[in-house]
C-alpha positions, 0 to 999 in steps of 0.5 A: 463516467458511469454510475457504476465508476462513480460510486466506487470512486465515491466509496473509496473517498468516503471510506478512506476519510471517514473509515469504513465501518461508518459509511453507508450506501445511503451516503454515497448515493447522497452525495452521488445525487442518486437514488438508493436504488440505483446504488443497489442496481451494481452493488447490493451494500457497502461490502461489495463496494469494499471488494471492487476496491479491494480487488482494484488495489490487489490489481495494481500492487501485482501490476507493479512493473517493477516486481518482475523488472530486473533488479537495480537499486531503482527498481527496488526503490520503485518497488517499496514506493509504488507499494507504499503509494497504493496502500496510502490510495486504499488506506481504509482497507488497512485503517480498520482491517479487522472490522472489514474483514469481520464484515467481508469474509471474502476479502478476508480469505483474499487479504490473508492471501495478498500478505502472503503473495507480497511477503513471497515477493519480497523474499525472491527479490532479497535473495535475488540480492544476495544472488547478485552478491549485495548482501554483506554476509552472503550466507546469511540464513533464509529464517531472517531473510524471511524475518526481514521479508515479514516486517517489511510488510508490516512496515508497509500496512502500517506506516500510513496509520502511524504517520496518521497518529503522528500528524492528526488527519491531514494531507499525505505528501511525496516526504512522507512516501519517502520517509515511508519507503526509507523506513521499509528498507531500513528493515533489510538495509543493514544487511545489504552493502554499503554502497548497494544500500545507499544508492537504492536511499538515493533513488528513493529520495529522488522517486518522491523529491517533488510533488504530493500525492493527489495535488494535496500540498504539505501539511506535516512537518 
């Protein structure tokens, strides 16, 4: 593995466990056993490395196989816990939004887009479900499709932040992507059948029953 890799991966632990605004790149390069220079070599300060990582995630989130997947009560559970999984990866990037994108004017223009892009998204996947008749109330109008579209992200970019303040600075596990993901989908589940709405419950159950997220064992109740 090369410099250039190690220092992002460093970066990514550093800001997610101690938040962005109080690292600097005089610390990852102590902690890498490198010289401040050779950090400066491949990035000129911190914020470039908040950029590389918040280009990794956009990556991923887009990469997510399952958007363009045809839609089945798996597909859309993937979809709420893949999502959910990547934000819990690059949490420092939501954990202090506005001192980052203060900091990054371009990962700000970039982060307004990636909200919109995700928002889009789920939009064309609820009335994909409505199209193949799973929503209660076929005519149910476009505002609060969008509506519930719009929480649905807000959900998405803040579960992670409230389960911090609930359980304190401790481990993630495969129970809280599932009560993350169960939470996201409450916001469009009501308007859904019953049977569509309880079959994509169970397949999100099923996706995080076992295993946590990077080997860390269960921490909160």
């Amino acid at each position: 593995m090369g410099n250039r890799e190690r220092i992002v991966i460093e970066g990514l632990r550093l800001f997610n466990e101690n938040g962005f605004d109080l690292v600097s790149t005089n610390q990852i390069s102590k902690e890498l056993e490198i010289s401040p220079g050779n950090l400066y070599y491949y990035f000129r300060n911190k914020e470039e490395i908040a950029s590389e990582l918040y280009s990794q995630m956009t990556d991923e989130v887009r990469r997510n196989g399952s958007w363009d997947s045809p839609v089945t009560a798996a597909g859309v559970a993937t979809i709420y816990v893949v999502a959910l999984g990547i934000i819990q990866r690059f949490r420092f990037v939501f954990a202090d939004s506005t001192t980052l994108m203060r900091a990054s004017p371009s990962i700000a223009s970039r982060h307004q887009k990636s909200l919109s892009w995700a928002t889009d998204r789920l939009i064309a996947l609820f009335e994909e479900l409505r199209a193949l008749g799973h929503f209660r109330c076929p005519d149910l109008p476009g505002s609060t499709v969008g509506r519930c579209a719009s929480t649905t992200a807000v959900v998405f970019v803040g579960w992670w932040q409230y389960l911090g303040a609930i359980c304190g600075e401790r481990a993630a596990t495969h129970t809280h992507l599932g009560e993350g993901a169960r939470q996201a989908f409450s916001i469009v589940e009501p308007h859904l059948t019953e049977n569509f709405a309880s079959e994509v419950t169970s397949e999100i159950d099923r996706i995080t029953a076992y295993g946590t997220i990077d080997g860390v064992p269960p921490a909160c109740p």
